[in-house]
C-alpha positions as protocol buffer text, in pm:
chain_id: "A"
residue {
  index: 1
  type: UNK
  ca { x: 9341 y: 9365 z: 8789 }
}
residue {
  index: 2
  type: UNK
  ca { x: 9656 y: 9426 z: 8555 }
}
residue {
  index: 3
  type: UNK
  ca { x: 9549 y: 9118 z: 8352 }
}
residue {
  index: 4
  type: UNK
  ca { x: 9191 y: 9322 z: 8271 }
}
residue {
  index: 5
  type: UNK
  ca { x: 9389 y: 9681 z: 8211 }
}
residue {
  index: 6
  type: UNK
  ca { x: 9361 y: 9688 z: 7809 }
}
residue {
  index: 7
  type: UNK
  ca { x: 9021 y: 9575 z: 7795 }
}
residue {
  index: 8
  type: UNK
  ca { x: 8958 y: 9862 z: 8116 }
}
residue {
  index: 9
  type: UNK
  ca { x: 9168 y: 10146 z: 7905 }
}
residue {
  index: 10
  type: UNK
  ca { x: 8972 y: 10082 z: 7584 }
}
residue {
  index: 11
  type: UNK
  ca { x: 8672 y: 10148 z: 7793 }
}
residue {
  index: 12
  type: UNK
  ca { x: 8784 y: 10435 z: 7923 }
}
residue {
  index: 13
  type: UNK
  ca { x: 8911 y: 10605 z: 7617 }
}
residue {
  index: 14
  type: UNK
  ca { x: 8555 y: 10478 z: 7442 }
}
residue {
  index: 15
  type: UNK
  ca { x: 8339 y: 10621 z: 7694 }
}
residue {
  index: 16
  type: UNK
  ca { x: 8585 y: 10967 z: 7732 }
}
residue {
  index: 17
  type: UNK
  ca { x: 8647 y: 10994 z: 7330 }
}
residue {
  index: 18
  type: UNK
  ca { x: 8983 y: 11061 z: 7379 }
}
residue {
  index: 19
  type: UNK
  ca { x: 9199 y: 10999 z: 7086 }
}
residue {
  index: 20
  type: UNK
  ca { x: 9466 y: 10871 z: 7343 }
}
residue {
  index: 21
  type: UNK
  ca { x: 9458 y: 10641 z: 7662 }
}
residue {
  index: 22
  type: UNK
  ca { x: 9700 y: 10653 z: 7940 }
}
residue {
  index: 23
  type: UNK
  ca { x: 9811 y: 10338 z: 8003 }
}
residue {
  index: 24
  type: UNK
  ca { x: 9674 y: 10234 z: 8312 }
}
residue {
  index: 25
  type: UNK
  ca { x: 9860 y: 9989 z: 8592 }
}
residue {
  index: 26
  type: UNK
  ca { x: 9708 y: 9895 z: 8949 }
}
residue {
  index: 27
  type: UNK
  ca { x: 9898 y: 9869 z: 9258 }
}
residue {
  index: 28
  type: UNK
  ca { x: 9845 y: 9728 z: 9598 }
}
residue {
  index: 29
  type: UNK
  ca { x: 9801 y: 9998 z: 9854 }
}
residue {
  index: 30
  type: UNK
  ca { x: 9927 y: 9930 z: 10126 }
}
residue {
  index: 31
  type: UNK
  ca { x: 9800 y: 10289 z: 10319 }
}
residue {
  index: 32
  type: UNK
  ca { x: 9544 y: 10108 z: 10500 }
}
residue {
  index: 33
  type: UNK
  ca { x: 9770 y: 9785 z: 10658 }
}
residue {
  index: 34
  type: UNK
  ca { x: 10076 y: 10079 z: 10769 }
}
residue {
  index: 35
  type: UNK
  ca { x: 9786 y: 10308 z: 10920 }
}
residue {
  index: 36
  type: UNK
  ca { x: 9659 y: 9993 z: 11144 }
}
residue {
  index: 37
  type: UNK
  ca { x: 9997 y: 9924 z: 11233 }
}
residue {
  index: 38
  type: UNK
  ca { x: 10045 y: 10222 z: 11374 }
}
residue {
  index: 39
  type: UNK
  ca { x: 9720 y: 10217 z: 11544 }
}
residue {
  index: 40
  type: UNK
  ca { x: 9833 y: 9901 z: 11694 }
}
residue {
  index: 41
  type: UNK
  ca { x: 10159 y: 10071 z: 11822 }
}
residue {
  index: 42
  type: UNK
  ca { x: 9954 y: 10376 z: 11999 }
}
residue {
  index: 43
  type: UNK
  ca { x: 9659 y: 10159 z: 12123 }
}
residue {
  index: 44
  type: UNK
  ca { x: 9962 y: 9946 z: 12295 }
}
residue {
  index: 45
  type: UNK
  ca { x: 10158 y: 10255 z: 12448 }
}
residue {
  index: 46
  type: UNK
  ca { x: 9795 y: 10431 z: 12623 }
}
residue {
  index: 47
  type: UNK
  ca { x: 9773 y: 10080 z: 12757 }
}
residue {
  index: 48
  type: UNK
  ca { x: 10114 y: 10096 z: 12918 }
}
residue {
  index: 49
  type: UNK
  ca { x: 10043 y: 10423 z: 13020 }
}
């Protein structure tokens, strides 16, 4: 996704008519992989339980 980020940000400031753009980096977010991880861990202790 970084590779397409100019082409992205000259879209955005086209379709926003902004005389500046932001520049604009993605990131991996990794939210989603911790929050099953701890599902994991609590699924495991209400088996012990």
């Amino acid at each position: 996704m970084n590779s397409k980020a100019k082409v992205f940000r000259k879209y955005l400031g086209q379709e926003l008519q902004i005389k500046f753009t932001p520049t604009i980096k993605f990131f991996y977010d990794e939210t989603i992989s911790y929050n099953q991880k701890l599902d994991t861990i609590f699924n495991n202790l209400d088996k012990k339980n």
